[in-house]
C-alpha positions in Angstrom: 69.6 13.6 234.9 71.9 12.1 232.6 74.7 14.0 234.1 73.8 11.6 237.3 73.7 9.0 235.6 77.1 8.9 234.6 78.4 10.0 237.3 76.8 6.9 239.1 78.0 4.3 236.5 81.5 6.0 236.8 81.2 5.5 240.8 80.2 2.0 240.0 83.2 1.3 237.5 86.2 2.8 240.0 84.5 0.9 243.4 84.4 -2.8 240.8 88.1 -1.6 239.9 89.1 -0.7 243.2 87.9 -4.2 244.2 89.5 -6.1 241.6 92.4 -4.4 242.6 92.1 -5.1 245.9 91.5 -8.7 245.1 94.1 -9.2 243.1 96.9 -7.9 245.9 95.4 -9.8 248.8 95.4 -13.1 246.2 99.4 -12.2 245.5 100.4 -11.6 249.1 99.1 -14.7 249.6 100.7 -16.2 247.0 104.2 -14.5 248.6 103.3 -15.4 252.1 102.4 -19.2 250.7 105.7 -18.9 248.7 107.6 -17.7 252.2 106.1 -20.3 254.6 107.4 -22.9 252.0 111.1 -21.6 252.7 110.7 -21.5 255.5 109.5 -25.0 256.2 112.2 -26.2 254.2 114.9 -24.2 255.8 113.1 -25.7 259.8 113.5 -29.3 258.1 117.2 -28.8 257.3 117.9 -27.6 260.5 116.1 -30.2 262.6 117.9 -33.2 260.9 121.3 -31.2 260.9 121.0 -30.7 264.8 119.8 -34.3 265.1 123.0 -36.0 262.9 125.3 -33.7 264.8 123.9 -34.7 267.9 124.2 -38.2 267.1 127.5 -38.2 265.5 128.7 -36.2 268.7 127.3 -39.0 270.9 129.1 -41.9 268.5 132.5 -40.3 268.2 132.3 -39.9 272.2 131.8 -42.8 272.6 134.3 -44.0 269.5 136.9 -41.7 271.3 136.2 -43.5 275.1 136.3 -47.1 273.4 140.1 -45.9 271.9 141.0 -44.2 274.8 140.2 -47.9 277.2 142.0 -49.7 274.0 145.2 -47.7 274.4 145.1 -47.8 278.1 144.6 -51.5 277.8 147.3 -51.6 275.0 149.8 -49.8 277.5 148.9 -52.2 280.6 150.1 -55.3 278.1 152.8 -53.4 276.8 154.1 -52.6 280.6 153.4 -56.1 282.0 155.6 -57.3 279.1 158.4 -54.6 279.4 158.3 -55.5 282.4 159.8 -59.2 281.7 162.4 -58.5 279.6 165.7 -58.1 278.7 168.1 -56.6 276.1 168.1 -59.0 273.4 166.0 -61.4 275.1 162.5 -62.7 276.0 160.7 -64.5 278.5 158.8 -67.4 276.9 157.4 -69.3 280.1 158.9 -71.2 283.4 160.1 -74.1 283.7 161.1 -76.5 287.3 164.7 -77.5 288.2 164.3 -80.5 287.4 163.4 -79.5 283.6 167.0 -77.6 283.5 168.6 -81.0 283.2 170.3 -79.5 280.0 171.4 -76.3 281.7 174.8 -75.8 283.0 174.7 -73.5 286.1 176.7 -70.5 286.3 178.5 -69.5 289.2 177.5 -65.8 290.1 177.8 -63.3 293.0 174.3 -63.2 294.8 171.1 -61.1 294.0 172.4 -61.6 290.4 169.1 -60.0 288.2 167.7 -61.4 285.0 170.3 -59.0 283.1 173.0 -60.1 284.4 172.1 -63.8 284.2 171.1 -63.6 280.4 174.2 -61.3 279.5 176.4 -64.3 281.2 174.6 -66.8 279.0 174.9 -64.7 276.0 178.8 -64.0 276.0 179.1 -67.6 276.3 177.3 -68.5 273.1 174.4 -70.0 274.7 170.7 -69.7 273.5 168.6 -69.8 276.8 169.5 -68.5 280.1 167.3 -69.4 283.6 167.0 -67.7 286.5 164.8 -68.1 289.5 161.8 -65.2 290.1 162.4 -65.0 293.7 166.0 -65.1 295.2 167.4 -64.4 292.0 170.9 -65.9 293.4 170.8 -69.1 290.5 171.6 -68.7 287.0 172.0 -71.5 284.5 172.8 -71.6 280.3 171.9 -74.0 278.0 171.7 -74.1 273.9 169.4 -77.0 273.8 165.8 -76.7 274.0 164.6 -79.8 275.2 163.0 -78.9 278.3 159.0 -77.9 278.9 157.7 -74.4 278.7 155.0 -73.7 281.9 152.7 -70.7 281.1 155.0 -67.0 282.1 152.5 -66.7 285.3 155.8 -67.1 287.7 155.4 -64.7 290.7 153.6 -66.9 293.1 155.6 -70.1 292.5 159.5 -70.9 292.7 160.2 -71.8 289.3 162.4 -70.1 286.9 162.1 -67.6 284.3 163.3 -68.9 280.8 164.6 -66.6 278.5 165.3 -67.0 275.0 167.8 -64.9 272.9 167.0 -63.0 270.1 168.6 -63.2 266.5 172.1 -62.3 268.7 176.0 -62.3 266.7 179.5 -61.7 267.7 180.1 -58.6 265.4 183.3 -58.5 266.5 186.2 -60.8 268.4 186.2 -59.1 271.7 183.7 -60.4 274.4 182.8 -57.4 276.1 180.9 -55.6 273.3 181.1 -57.8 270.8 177.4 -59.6 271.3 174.8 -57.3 269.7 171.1 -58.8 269.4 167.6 -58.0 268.7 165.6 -56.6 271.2 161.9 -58.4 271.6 159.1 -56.8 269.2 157.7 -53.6 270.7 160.5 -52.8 272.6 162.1 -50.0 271.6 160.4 -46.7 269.9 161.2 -45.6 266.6 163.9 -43.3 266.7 165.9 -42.5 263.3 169.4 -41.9 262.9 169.3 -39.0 260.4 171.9 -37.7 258.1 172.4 -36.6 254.7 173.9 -39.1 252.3 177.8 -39.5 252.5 177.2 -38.3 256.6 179.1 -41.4 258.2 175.7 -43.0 258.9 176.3 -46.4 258.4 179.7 -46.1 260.9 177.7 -44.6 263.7 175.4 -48.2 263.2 178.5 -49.9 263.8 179.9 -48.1 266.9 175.9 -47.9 268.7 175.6 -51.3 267.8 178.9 -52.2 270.0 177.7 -49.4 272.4 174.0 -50.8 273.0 174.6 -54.3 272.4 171.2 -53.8 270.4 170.6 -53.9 266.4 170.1 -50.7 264.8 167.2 -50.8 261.4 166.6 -48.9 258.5 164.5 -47.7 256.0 165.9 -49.0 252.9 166.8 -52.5 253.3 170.2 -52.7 251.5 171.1 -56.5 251.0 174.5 -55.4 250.9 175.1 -54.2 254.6 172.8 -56.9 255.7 175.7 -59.9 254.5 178.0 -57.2 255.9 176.9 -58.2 259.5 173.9 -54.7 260.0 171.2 -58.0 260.4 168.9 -55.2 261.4 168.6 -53.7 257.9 166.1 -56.3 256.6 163.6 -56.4 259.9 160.5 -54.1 259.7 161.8 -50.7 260.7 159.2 -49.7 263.3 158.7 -53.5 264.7 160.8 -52.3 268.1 163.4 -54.6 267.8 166.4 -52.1 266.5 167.5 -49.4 268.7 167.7 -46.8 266.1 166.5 -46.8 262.2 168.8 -45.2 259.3 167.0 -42.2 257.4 168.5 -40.2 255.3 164.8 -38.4 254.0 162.7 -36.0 255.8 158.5 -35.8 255.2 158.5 -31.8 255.2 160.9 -31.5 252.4 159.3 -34.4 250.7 156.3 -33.0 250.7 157.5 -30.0 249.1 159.1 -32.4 246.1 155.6 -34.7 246.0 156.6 -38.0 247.5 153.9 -40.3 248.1 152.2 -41.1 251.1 153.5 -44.5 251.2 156.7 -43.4 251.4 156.3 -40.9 254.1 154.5 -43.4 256.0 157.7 -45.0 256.8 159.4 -42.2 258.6 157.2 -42.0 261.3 159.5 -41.5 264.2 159.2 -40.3 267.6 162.2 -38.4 268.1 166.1 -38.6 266.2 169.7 -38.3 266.6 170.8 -36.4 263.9 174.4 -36.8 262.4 175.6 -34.0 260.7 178.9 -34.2 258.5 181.1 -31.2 257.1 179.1 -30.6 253.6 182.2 -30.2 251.3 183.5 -33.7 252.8 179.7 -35.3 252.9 179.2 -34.3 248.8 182.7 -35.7 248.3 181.6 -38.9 249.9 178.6 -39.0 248.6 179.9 -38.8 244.9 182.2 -42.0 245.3 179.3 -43.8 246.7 176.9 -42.7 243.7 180.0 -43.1 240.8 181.4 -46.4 242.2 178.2 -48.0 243.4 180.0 -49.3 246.7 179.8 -47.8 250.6 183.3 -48.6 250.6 184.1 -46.9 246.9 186.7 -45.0 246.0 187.6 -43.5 242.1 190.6 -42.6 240.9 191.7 -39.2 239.4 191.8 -40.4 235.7 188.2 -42.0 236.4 186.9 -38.6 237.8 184.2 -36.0 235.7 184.6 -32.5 236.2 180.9 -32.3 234.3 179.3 -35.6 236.3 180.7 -34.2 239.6 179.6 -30.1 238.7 175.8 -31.8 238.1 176.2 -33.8 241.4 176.7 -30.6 243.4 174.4 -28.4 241.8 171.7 -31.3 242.5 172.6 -31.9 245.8 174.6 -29.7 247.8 171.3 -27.5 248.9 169.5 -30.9 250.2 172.0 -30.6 253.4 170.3 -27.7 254.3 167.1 -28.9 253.7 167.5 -32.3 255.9 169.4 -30.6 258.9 167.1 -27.6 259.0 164.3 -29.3 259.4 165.2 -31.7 261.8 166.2 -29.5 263.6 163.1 -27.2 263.8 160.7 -30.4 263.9 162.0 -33.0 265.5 161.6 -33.3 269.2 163.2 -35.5 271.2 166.4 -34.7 269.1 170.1 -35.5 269.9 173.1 -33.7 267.2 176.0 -35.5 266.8 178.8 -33.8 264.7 180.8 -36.5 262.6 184.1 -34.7 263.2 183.3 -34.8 267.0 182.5 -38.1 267.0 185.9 -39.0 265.5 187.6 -36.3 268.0 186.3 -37.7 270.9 184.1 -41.0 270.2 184.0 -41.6 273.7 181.9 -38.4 275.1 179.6 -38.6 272.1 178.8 -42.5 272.6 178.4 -41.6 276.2 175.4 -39.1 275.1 174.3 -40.9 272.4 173.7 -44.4 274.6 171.7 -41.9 276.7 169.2 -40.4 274.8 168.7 -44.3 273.4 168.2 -45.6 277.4 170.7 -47.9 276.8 171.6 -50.3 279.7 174.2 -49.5 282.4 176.4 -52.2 280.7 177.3 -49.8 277.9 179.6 -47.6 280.0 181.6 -51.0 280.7 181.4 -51.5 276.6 182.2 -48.0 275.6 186.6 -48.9 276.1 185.6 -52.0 274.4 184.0 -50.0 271.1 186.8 -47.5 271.5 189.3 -50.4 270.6 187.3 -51.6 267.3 185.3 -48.4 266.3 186.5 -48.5 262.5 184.2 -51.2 261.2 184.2 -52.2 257.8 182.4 -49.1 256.6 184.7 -46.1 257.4 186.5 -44.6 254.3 189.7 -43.3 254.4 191.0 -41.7 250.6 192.4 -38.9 249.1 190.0 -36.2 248.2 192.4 -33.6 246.6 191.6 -34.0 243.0 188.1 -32.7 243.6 187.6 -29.4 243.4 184.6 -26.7 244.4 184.0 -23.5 242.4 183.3 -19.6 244.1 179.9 -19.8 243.1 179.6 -23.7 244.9 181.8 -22.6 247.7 179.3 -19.6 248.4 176.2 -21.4 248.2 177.4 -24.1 250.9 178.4 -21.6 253.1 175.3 -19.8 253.1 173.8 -23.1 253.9 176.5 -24.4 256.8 175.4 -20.6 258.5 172.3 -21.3 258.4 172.7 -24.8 259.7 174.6 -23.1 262.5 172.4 -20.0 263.4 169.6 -22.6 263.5 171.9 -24.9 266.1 172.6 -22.0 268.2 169.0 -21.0 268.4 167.7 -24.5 269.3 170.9 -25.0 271.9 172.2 -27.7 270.4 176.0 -28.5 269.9 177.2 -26.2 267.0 179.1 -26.8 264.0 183.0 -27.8 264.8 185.8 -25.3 264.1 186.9 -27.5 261.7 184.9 -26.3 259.1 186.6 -22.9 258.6 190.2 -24.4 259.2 189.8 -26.7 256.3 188.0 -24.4 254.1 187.8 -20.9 252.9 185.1 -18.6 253.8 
């Protein structure tokens, strides 16, 4: 009896344990499954308002991007319209009646004479405003006074005449054919930067596509002193469209890689270059004057010359050719190479392309005799270099850079480097 009896308390005990047990793991896995449907809430929430700001951000930025795209087309309507009614180194301001040109002087001119013609007539005789008439184009009158009234520029359906006014426009030199060189109107022309390393011959090429184009060229770094030397494009905004081409002698890939700021690469924003590449033994020569004397035009003398000041100037410098030319070449697209010694050789056939890949006017093949006969300028040295000397180790550093210049030349088909460079020195 007692045997039973423990044996029923014991059954008793292990069916209370096995329910406390059993309890205790359906109270956990609901715990757990509590514990889960929490995550899982959480992780539908995130979703939900991640699909709903993407959804909304994609329906902003297309419509963001459709308000830019009908800005810029509207932008390049305006922009057409007003290309449309100019000329080199002048703008249409408004219209005016024949008997407003009291003060104009008519010009006598063969018939269906075009704006261009009229305004170039009025220009290389000093004048500030030229007139001509919107439909039979066959009158052309000059006048430097500005007493007359200005009608609103919407000509086309009446018979009055254009008015245009010149822009910032200087003899640069004494010959009337290509002497005349003016601004362009704002927006005209794109960006496009006349690249070269330092000591290159940058600041002659200005000189000769100035005569070429008739047009101002710009640059980046405002120099005061070439500004009173007659380059009146050196102080304007570089990217305003009013030069033809911008001096640069920088690059933003390589200065990146020496941690420039953004500012500064900002400012060589171009849409495509003519790049200017010089002989790199006579570019460091020219280079060095220019840093030692201070002056575009310097020159030092043998007793004023440092073996140690010109040793540092190489080391620091010499490898920054590579650098510049390289990546032009690689990057830069439209791009047009110009070799200094070929433009000396035969100034004629590379003004020829270079007044090309600009868009220059017609009129620049009847200029190109004319900058033939006054292409020195004021800013083309001429010196003795012997005194200045390049060791083996400098000698074979620049012409591992001049091969790569030229393998990268050939690869890209552009003109390579000139013969001259291994007739002058020792490879």
């Amino acid at each position: 009896m007692a045997l039973n009896s423990l044996s029923a308390v014991f059954n008793i005990s292990s069916r209370a344990r096995l329910l406390n047990c059993s309890f205790n793991f359906r109270q956990q896995h609901s715990e757990k499954m509590a514990s889960s449907m929490k995550v899982v809430a959480v992780i539908v929430l995130v979703l939900f308002f991640w699909n709903y700001h993407m959804t909304w951000s994609s329906v902003y930025r297309e419509g963001a991007t459709t308000r830019d795209n009908d800005m810029r087309r509207l932008h390049k309507a305006e922009v057409k319209a007003t290309c449309a009614r100019t000329v080199r180194g002048a703008s249409l301001f408004g219209c005016a009646r024949i008997r407003e040109l009291q003060t104009f002087s008519k010009v006598n001119m063969s018939s269906g004479v075009s704006a261009h013609d009229c305004v170039r007539r009025c220009q290389r005789m000093n004048f500030r405003f030229a007139a001509t008439r919107h439909v039979s184009r066959t009158d052309c009158y000059c006048s430097s006074q500005a007493d007359f009234s200005v009608m609103d520029k919407n000509c086309e359906k009446r018979r009055e005449f254009l008015l245009y006014k010149f822009l910032g426009c200087r003899m640069k030199v004494p010959d009337s054919t290509c002497g005349l060189v003016c601004f362009d109107p704002l927006g005209t022309n794109p960006p496009v930067a006349l690249a070269s390393y330092p000591g290159s011959g940058n600041t002659w090429m200005r000189h000769v596509i100035e005569l070429t184009t008739g047009v101002y060229t710009g640059s980046v770094y405002s120099a005061k002193g070439l500004y009173k030397a007659g380059f009146l494009g050196e102080l304007r905004q570089c990217n305003d469209g009013s030069t033809i081409a911008i001096k640069d002698h920088n690059f933003p890939i390589w200065m990146r890689e020496l941690n420039v700021g953004l500012n500064d690469i900002a400012k060589y924003n171009h849409t495509g270059a003519i790049l200017l590449i010089r002989n790199p033994y006579d570019a460091l020569i020219s280079e060095y004057k220019r840093l030692v004397t201070n002056k575009h035009l310097g020159d030092i003398k043998a007793k004023d010359f440092s073996e140690d000041s010109w040793e540092v100037h190489v080391n620091k410098t010499e490898d920054q050719w590579r650098f510049l030319n390289t990546n032009y070449i690689k990057y830069i697209s439209p791009l047009l190479v110009v070799h200094y010694e070929d433009l000396k050789h035969d100034a004629k056939q590379q003004l020829w392309r270079v007044a090309r890949f600009l868009n220059a006017d017609h009129e620049f093949e009847i200029r190109i005799n004319c900058v033939l006969r006054n292409q020195e300028g004021l800013f083309h040295r001429h010196s003795n270099s012997s005194f200045y000397s390049f060791t083996e180790e400098m000698r074979r550093r620049i012409n591992s850079n001049i091969a790569e210049v030229s393998r990268l030349l050939t690869l890209y088909h552009h003109p390579d480097i000139p013969e001259q460079y291994k007739s002058s020195y020792t490879f």
